[in-house]
C-alpha positions, 0 to 999 in steps of 0.5 A: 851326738850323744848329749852328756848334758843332764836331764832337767830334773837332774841337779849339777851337784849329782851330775858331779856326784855321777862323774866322781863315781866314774873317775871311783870305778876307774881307780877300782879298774886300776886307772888314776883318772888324773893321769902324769906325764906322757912322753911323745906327746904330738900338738894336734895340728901335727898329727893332721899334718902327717895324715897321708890319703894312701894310708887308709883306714890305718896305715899310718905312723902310730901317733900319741896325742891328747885333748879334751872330748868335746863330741862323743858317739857310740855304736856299740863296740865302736866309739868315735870322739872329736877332741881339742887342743890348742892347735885344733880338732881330731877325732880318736876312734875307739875300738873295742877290738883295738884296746885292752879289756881295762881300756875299753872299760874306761872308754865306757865312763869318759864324758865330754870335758875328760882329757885323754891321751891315746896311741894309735895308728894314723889313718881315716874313716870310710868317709875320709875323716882323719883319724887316730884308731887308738890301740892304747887310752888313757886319761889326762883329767876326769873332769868332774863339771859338765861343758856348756850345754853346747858343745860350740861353746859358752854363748853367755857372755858374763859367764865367758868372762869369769870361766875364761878357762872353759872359754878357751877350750869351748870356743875357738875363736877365743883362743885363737885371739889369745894366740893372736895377742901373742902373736902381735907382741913378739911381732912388735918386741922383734921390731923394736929389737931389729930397730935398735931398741932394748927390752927393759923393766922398771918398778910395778911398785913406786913411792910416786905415781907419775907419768900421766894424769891418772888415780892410781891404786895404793898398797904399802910395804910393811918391811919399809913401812911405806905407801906405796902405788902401784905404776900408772905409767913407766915413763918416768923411769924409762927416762932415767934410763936415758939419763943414765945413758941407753939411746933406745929403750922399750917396755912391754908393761902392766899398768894399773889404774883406779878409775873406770871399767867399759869396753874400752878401759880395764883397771889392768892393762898392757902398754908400750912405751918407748924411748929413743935419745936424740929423736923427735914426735916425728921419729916416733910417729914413723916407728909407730906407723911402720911398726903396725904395718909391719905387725898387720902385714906379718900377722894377717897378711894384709893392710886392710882390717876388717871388722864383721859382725856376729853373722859375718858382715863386713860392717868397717874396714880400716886402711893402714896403707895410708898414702902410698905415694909417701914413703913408708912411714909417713903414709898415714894422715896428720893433721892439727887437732885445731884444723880438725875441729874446725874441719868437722864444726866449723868452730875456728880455734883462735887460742881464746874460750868459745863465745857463748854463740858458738857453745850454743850453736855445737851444742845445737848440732851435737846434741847427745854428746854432753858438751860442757865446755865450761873450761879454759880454752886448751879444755874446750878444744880437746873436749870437742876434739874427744867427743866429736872428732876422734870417734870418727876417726877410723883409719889412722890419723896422727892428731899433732899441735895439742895444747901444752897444758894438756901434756906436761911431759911434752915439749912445748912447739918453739915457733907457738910454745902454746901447744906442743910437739905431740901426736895422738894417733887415733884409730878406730875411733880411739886414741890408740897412742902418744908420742912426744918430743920429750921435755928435757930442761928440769927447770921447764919441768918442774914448773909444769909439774907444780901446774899440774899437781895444783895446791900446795898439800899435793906438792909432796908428790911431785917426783922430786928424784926424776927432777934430779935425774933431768939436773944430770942432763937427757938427751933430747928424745922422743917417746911414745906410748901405745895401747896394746889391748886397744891395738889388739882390738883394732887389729882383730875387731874386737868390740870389747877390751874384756875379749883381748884380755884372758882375765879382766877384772869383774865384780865377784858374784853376789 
């Protein structure tokens, strides 16, 4: 490979200074170094899909293509360049033979990272490697930065993160799991379509925030002279929605919020929510299952997802087929979060706080996890249920039966109105969605939204018009959420949300 990285002593600022003078002779021959519109042009991955052995070296159709030189070698009056684009690699050969006096002049400035476009016939090398022999070049883009020193791609991370636009075309993998996000959201809006559902949009910007128990970010309208939040959630509009009279409803949605950035959390995310008049908790725990199967299945071609390490170590599998035996659907586990604690603790939850024995002996047996369990009864139990429990849980598993005082959006079980009818699917080791027989009685509502809210200088937040709405009559419903960055690294074994994302948040450079 002929190296374009510059010498030690060679500063970036004049190895920019070197391209520019390579895009100015190019303007000098006549060529723009930042080319327009080209007609005809073929994705890669087609041009190898028209290869044919019996064409030979270049008996093939003529073909325009483009991409960016990641590899350059030349052998005097032949040059051979592997190039990119989002569909995959090809290699153009340049002959001076083949090209004009100007092109073979252009052939001599290029650098890795240029973007070009040739014509030529389709054939192959002597050794068989699939080859476009350009008869015409031109350039798409100079570009005036060097590549990453290796040609494989970027390998620091903080670096990919913030260049995600070198990222993509230096690494692979990386675009090929940002086609696989795309992939996964049409495989789950044509789902829920095929399931009855509409795609709607709610407001980004809301006079109040609500829909779940989040800080939010605060902005303001200047034409209205308004604090505004932009949205944590888009519940409580989807609801209106079903007031309003749509049976089945679904949002692929942004979502903002003010807290923590980790490998599993971003200020900025991608959710799904969904609502369906007249159904239940269990309705939703049905289409969610069968939703992520059939996502798993259409995309990977399979139901067992495997995570591997850096050198290709299977290190988790993860099975979404769950209990065959079962119907699909209603394959994967449930268990009540009270039997899961007790399962894996022993603590057996009686509705009443942990004893000071007990607090001592899971804090014995725990140590490291940072077990306060200084709140009411529902706070111990989920306290222990998130740091024990849920990181175990790696195949699907629906945690139903929480607390109501935990989800006050939900409806409270009628047989033990001290929890309610919820799941928490949990995959992975993370919660990866709610779903919730919705509350519908505005009376029921409102109390537990004054609950929630606490004292009285905060009251002015409750969403007084959602009150309204529900004065009008929802039907009975169910609704679920889902976390699509979260599923996405499920799926893909991602370890971190900024690698699902194509720009997460990150702090400016000093």
């Amino acid at each position: 490979m002929e190296s374009q990285t510059p010498p030690e002593s060679t500063s970036e600022n004049s190895y920019e200074q070197e391209r520019r003078a390579k895009a100015h002779k190019m303007r000098e021959l006549g060529v723009e170094p930042f080319g327009l519109r080209t007609e005809g042009l073929l994705p890669l991955a087609k041009v190898r899909e028209l290869h044919k052995p019996e064409f030979g070296q270049d008996g093939g159709p003529e073909v325009t293509a483009a991409g960016r030189i990641i590899f350059l070698k030349r052998f005097g009056k032949l040059s051979f360049l592997t190039v990119r684009d989002e569909t995959g690699l090809m290699q153009f050969a340049l002959d001076k033979k083949r090209l004009s006096e100007t092109a073979w002049k252009i052939q001599d400035l290029l650098d890795l990272g240029d973007q070009i476009v040739v014509t030529g016939k389709l054939g192959q090398t002597k050794t068989g490697e699939v080859t476009v022999w350009a008869s015409g070049l031109a350039m798409g883009s100079k570009s005036f930065l060097p590549p990453p020193a290796k040609w494989e791609g970027l390998t620091d991370v903080e670096i990919r993160y913030r260049q995600r636009y070198v990222d993509l075309w230096s690494n692979p993998e990386v675009m090929k799991l940002a086609q696989l996000r795309i992939r996964i959201i049409d495989e789950m809006r044509s789902f829920l379509k095929a399931r009855g559902f509409l795609e709607v949009e709610t407001p980004m910007l809301q006079p109040i925030h609500g829909g779940a128990a989040a800080r939010p970010f605060i902005t303001h309208s200047n034409a209205l002279d308004l604090k505004l939040y932009m949205r944590i959630a888009p519940e409580l509009y989807l609801k209106r929605l079903l007031v309003g009279g749509f049976s089945k409803v679904f949002e692929v949605n942004r979502n903002f919020r003010n807290e923590g950035i980790s490998p599993r959390h971003n200020p900025e995310f991608t959710m799904l929510e969904a609502y369906e008049a007249y159904g239940n908790w269990e309705t939703m725990a049905e289409l969610v299952e069968s939703m992520i199967c059939h996502i798993a299945q259409t995309v990977f071609g399979t139901l067992k997802i495997e995570h591997k390490d850096a050198e290709g170590n299977v290190r988790k599998t993860i099975n979404l087929a769950g209990d065959t035996s079962k119907p699909v659907g209603q394959r994967w586990r449930r268990a009540r979060v009270a039997d899961l604690v007790e399962e894996r603790t022993a603590w057996k939850f009686t509705k009443e706080a942990a004893t000071s024995e007990q607090i001592a002996d899971l804090r014995s047996k725990n140590p490291g996890k940072d077990l306060k369990l200084n709140g009411s009864p529902a706070e111990q139990l989920i306290e222990v249920y998130e740091k024990l429990i849920e990181p175990t849980l790696v195949d699907p598993c629906f945690v139903t039966q929480v607390p109501s005082v935990i989800i006050p959006l939900a409806r409270k079980n009628p047989a033990d109105p001290f929890f309610c009818d919820v799941y928490e699917l949990a995959i992975n080791g993370q919660e990866i969605s709610p779903g919730y027989t919705e509350l519908n009685d505005p009376d029921v509502q409102r109390e537990k939204l004054m609950d929630q809210v606490g004292d009285k200088e905060e009251r002015q937040e409750i969403d007084e018009d959602f009150l309204t709405a529900l004065k009008y009559g929802m039907p009975p419903a169910g609704g679920l959420g889902l976390g699509i960055d979260r599923l996405i690294m499920m799926l893909t074994g991602a370890e971190s949300i900024r690698d699902v994302i194509l720009f997460p948040l990150m702090r400016p450079q000093s």
